[in-house]
C-alpha positions in Angstrom: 85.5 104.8 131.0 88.5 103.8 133.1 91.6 106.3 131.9 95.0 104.9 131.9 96.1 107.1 135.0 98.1 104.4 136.9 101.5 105.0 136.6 101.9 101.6 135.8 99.6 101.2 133.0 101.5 104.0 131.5 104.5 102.4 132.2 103.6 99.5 130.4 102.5 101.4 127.3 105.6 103.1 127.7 108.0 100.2 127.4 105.3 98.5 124.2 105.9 102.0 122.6 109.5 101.5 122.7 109.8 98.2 121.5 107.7 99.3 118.4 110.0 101.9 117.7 112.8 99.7 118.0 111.4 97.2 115.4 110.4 100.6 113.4 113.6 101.6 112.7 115.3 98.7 113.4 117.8 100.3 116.0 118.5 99.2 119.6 117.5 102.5 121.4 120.1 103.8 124.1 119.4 106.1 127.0 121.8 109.3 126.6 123.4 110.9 129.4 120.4 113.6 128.8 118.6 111.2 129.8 115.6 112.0 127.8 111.8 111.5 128.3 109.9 109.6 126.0 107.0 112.4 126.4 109.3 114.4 125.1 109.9 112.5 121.7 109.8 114.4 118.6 106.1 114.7 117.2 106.2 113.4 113.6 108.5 110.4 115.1 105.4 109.8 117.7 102.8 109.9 114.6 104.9 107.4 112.8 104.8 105.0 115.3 100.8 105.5 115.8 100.5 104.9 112.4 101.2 101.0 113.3 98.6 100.7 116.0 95.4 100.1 115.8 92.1 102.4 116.9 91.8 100.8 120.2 95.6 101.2 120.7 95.4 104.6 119.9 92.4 106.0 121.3 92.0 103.6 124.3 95.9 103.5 125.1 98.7 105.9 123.8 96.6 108.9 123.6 95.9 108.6 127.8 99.9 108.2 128.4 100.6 112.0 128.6 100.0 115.1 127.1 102.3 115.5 124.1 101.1 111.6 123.2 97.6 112.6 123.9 98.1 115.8 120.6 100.0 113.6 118.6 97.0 111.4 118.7 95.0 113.7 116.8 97.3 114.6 113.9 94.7 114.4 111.0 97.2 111.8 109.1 96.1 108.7 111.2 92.5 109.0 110.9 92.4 109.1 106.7 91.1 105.0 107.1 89.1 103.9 110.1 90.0 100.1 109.8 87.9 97.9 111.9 88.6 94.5 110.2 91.2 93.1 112.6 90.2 94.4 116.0 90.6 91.7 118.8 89.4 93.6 121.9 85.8 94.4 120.1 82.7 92.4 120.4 81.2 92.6 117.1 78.9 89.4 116.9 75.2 89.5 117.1 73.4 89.4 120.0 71.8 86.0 119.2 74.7 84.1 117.7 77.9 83.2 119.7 81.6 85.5 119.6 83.9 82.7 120.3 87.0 84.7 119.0 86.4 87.3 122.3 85.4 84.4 125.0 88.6 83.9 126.2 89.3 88.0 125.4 86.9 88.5 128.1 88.8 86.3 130.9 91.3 88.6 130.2 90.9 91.9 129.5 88.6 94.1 128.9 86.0 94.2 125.6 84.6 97.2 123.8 81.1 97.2 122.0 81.8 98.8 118.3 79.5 101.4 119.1 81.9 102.8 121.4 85.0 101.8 119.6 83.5 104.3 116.7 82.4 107.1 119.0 86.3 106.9 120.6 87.4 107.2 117.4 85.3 110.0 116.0 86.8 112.6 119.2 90.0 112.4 117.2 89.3 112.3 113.8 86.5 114.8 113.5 85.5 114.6 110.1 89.1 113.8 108.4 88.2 110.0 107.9 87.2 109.2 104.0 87.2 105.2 104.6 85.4 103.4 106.4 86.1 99.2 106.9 83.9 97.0 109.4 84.9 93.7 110.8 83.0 91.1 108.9 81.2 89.9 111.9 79.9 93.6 113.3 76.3 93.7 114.4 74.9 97.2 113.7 72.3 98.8 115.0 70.5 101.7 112.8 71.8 104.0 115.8 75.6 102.1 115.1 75.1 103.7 111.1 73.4 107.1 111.4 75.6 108.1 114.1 78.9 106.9 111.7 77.2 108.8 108.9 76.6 112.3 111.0 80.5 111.8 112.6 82.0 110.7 109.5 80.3 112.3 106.3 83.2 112.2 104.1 83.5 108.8 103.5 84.4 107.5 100.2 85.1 104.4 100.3 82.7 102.2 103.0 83.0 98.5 103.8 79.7 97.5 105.4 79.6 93.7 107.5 77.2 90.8 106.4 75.1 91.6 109.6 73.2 94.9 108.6 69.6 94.0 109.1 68.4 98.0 109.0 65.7 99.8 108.0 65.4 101.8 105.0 65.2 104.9 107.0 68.5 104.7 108.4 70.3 103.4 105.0 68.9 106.7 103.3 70.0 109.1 106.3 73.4 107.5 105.8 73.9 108.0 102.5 72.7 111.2 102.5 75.5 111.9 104.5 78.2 110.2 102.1 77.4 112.0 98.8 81.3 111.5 97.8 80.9 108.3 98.2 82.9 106.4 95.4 83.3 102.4 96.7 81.0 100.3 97.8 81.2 96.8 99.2 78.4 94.6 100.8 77.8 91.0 101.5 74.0 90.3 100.8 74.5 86.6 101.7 73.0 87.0 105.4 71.2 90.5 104.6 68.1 89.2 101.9 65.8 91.4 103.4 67.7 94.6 103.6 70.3 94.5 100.8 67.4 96.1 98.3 67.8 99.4 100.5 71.6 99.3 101.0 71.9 99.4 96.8 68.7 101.6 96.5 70.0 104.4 99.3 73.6 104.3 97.8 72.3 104.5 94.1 70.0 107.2 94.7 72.5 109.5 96.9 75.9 108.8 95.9 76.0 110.6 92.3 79.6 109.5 92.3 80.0 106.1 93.1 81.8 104.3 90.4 82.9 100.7 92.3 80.9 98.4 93.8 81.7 94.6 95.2 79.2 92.7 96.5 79.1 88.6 97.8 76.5 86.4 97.3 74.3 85.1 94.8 73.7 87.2 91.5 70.1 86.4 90.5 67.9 88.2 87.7 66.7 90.9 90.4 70.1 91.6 91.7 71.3 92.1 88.2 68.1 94.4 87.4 69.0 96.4 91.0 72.3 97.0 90.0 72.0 98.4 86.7 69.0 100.7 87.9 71.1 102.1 90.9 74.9 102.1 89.5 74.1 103.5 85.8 77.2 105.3 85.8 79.7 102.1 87.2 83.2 101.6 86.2 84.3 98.6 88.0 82.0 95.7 89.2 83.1 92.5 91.4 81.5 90.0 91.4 84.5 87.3 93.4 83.1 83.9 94.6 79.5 85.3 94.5 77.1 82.2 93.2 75.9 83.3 89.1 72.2 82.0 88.3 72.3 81.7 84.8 75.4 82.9 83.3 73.7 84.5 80.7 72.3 87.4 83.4 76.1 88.9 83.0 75.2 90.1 79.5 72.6 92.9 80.9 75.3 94.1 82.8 77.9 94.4 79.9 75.7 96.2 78.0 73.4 97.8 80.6 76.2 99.9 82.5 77.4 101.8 79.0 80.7 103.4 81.9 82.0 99.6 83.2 85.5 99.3 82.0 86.5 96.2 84.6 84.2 93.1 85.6 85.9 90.7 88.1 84.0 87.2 87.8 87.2 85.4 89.4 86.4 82.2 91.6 82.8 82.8 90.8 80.4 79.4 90.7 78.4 79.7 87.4 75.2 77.4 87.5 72.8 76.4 84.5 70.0 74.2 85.4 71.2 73.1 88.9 74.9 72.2 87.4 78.3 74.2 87.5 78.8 74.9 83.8 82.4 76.1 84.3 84.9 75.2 81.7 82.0 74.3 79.3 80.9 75.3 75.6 78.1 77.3 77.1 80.1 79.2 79.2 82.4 79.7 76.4 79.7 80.9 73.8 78.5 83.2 76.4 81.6 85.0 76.9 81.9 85.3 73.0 78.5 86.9 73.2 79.7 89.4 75.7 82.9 90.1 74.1 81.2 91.1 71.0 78.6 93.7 72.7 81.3 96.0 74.2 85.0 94.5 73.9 86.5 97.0 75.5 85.6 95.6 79.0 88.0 93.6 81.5 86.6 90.6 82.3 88.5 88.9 84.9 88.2 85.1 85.6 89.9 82.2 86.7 91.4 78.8 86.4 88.5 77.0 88.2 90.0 73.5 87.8 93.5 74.5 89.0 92.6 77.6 91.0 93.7 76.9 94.7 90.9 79.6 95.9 88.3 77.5 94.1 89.8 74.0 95.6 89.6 75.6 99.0 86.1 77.1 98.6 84.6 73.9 97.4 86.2 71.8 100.4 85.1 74.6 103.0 81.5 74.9 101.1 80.7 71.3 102.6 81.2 72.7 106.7 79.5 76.0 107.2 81.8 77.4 110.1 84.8 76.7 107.7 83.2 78.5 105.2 82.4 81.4 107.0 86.4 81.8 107.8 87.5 81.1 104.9 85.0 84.0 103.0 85.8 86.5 106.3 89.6 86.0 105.2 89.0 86.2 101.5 86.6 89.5 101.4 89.4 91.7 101.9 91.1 90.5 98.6 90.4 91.4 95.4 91.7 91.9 91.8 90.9 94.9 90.9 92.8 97.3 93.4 90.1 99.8 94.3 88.8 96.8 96.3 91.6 95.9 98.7 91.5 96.6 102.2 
């Protein structure tokens, strides 16, 4: 890989470094008669300011500047969260399926495969990083996971993408890896075939994984995978997934005896092919619920006047819309352990 040795590619990084910490501290910076060297900047000021770049930035840029840049790079503090989500220099689509996001990336500068975006990143964190986020649209490879889980095997809290079409092999190394495991999230809307092995690895290695989100459609066998895998659950989300039969929440009220929170905000509840939301039924169920363990949070929302349910509905009719709109919404949540 092509270092950042020209002096003018330094330069360049140079002069971005110092308008960031301009806008850091909100000062106009002044030469001194000293004349001093930015390579010379104090350390923990340097670590500041890498603390508002991303990985690329870092790994692919800063760290290659000089010397003193190139150790501050590795100060443990900046590699807690490896945060994938809003990389624009990364190809992360699947090989059959158009990136149009990086098309006019490529024109321009260059694009880096996640695979090596992650193995960068792992030469300066070591082991230090305990979260984990992919970009919704990463395409990985079993190679792309086990070699994340053998880098990175004290992860607690793992965001995986909707494309993770992987054996069960690989989902079990991993996992084996991330016994402290303690979030989950998953999208099983474009994984049907896999996302059995994703819950079954997690459930069966992660002793203490307590919060778990997952997107897509809640169905009598998800319901029965969940409460098999996550006995000892605290927090569940279930935001904007698609619920068959509103009645299969009950098992998981009084299935998972540890669930103190359920988020069912901006979910779609259907009964016989028709949303039942705001109905008697829906009503009576969530009486039945309350009177099985009332000490659970259970989270919804204003369907009719909810402006995430309005926008969901009018994006549900144009599938490119809708996939926007649910890659900008994943990332939110209620309940806090799920934000990222």
């Amino acid at each position: 890989m092509k270092r950042l040795d020209d002096p003018r590619r330094a330069h360049r990084w140079k002069l971005s470094m110092k308008s960031l910490l301009c806008s850091i501290c909100n000062v106009t910076v002044v030469r001194s008669r000293k004349n001093l060297k930015w390579e010379n900047m104090d350390r923990d000021i340097l670590v500041k300011i890498f603390e508002k770049l991303n990985v690329i930035d870092v790994t692919m840029g800063a760290s290659r500047v000089c010397i003193s840049w190139f150790l501050a790079s590795h100060e443990k503090s900046l590699w807690k969260t490896i945060n994938l989500t809003n990389l624009q220099r990364v190809d992360f689509s699947h090989p059959r399926l158009p990136n149009s996001r990086v098309e006019d990336e490529k024109v321009n500068e260059h694009v880096y495969r996640c695979n090596t975006v992650l193995f960068e990143s792992t030469k300066f964190s070591s082991t230090v990083p305990i979260n984990l986020f992919f970009n919704y649209d990463t395409y990985l490879t079993d190679e792309d996971l086990i070699d994340a889980a053998q880098r990175m095997p004290n992860i607690r809290k793992l965001v995986l993408p909707r494309w993770c079409h992987l054996s069960e092999n690989s989902y079990q190394f991993a996992f084996r890896q991330w016994k402290n495991l303690q979030t989950l999230i998953i999208d099983q809307r474009h994984t049907s075939l896999t996302w059995r092995h994703k819950i079954q690895a997690s459930g069966e290695n992660c002793i203490n994984l307590t919060n778990f989100k997952t997107l897509g459609c809640l169905n009598e066998v998800v319901v029965e995978e969940i409460v098999r895998c996550f006995p000892n659950l605290k927090k569940l989300s279930l935001r904007f997934c698609d619920i068959i039969d509103i009645g299969r929440v009950l098992p998981l009220i009084t299935s998972l005896k540890n669930l103190t929170t359920l988020n069912l905000s901006h979910c779609r509840f259907l009964q016989r092919g028709a949303c039942i939301i705001g109905s008697r039924e829906l009503d009576n169920i969530l009486c039945e619920i309350a009177r099985y363990k009332c000490e659970t949070l259970i989270m919804l929302c204003s369907y009719v006047d909810c402006k995430s349910c309005k926008d969901a509905r009018k994006d549900s009719y144009v599938i490119v819309r809708l996939h926007a709109f649910f890659e900008k919404n994943w990332r939110n949540d209620e309940i806090e352990e799920f934000e990222f």
